[in-house]
C-alpha positions in Angstrom: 72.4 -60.9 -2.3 69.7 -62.0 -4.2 66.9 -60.0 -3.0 63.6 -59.2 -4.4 63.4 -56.2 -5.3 60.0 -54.4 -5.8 59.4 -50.9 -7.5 56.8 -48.7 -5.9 55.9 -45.9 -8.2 53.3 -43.0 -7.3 51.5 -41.9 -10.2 50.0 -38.2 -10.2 48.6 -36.8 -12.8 50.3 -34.8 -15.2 53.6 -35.9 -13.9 54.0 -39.5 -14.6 50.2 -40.9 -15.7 51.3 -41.0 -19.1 51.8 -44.1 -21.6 55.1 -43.6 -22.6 56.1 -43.0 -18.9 54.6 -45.6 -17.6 56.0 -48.2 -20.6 59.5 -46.3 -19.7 59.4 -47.4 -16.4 57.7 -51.1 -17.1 61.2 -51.4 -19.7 63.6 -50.4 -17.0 62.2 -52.5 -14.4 62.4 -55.0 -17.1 65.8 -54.6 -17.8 66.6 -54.8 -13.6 65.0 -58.2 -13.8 62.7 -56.9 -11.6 59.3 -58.8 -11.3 57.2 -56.6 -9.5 55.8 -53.4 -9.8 53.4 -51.2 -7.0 51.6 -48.4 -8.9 50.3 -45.8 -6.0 47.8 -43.6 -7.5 47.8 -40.1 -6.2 44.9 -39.3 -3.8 44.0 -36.8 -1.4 43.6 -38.0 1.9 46.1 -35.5 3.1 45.3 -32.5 1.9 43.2 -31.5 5.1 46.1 -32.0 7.2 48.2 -29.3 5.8 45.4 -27.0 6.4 44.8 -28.1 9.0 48.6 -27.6 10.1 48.5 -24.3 8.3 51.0 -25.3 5.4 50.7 -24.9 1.7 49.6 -28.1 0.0 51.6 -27.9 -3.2 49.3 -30.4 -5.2 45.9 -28.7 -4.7 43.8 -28.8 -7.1 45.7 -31.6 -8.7 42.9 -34.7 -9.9 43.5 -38.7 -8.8 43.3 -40.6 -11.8 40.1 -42.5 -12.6 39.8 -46.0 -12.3 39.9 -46.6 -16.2 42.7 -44.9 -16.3 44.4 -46.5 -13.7 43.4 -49.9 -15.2 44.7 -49.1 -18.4 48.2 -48.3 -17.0 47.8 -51.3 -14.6 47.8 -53.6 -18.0 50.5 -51.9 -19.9 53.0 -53.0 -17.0 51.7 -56.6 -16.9 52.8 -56.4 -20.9 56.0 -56.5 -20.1 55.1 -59.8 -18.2 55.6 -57.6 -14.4 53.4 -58.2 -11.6 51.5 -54.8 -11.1 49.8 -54.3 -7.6 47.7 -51.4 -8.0 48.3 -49.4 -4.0 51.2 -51.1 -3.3 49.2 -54.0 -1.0 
C-alpha cells in the first residue's frame, strides 16, 4: 500500500530507557524500512487524575527521564540514519 509508517515508542524509565533497548528498537525499525521514529518520554501529567478518580496509579513514584538522557537516546536512533521526533509532534 505503500504507506508511511511511523513508530511511536513511550520510553519510561527502567522499562525501556536503556541503550541496548533503544538500539534494539532503532535496528528493527531499520530492518521495516521504517524512516521515522516518535520517542514519548514518560511524564506525569496524569497522575492527579487517578487520584483524583480514586484509582491506583501503577507508575507512582516512577522518574521522567532528564533531558540529557533523553537527548542521548534521541541521537542513538538518528545513527541508524531514522528521523527521531522527540513527543511524537
Amino acid at each position: 500500500m505503500k504507506k508511511e509508517i511511523i513508530i511511536r515508542v513511550p520510553i519510561i524509565t527502567g522499562c525501556q530507557d536503556s541503550l541496548e533497548e533503544v538500539e534494539s528498537i532503532a535496528e528493527f525499525a531499520r530492518s521495516l524500512k521504517i524512516k521515522e521514529v516518535h520517542l514519548l518520554p514518560y511524564h506525569r501529567l496524569g497522575e492527579s487524575k487517578y487520584s483524583q478518580l480514586g484509582r491506583n496509579y501503577k507508575l507512582k513514584g516512577v522518574t521522567p527521564l532528564t533531558e540529557s538522557s533523553i537527548f542521548r537516546l534521541k541521537e542513538i536512533v538518528e545513527s541508524y540514519n531514522l528521523k527521531v521526533c522527540v513527543g511524537g509532534q
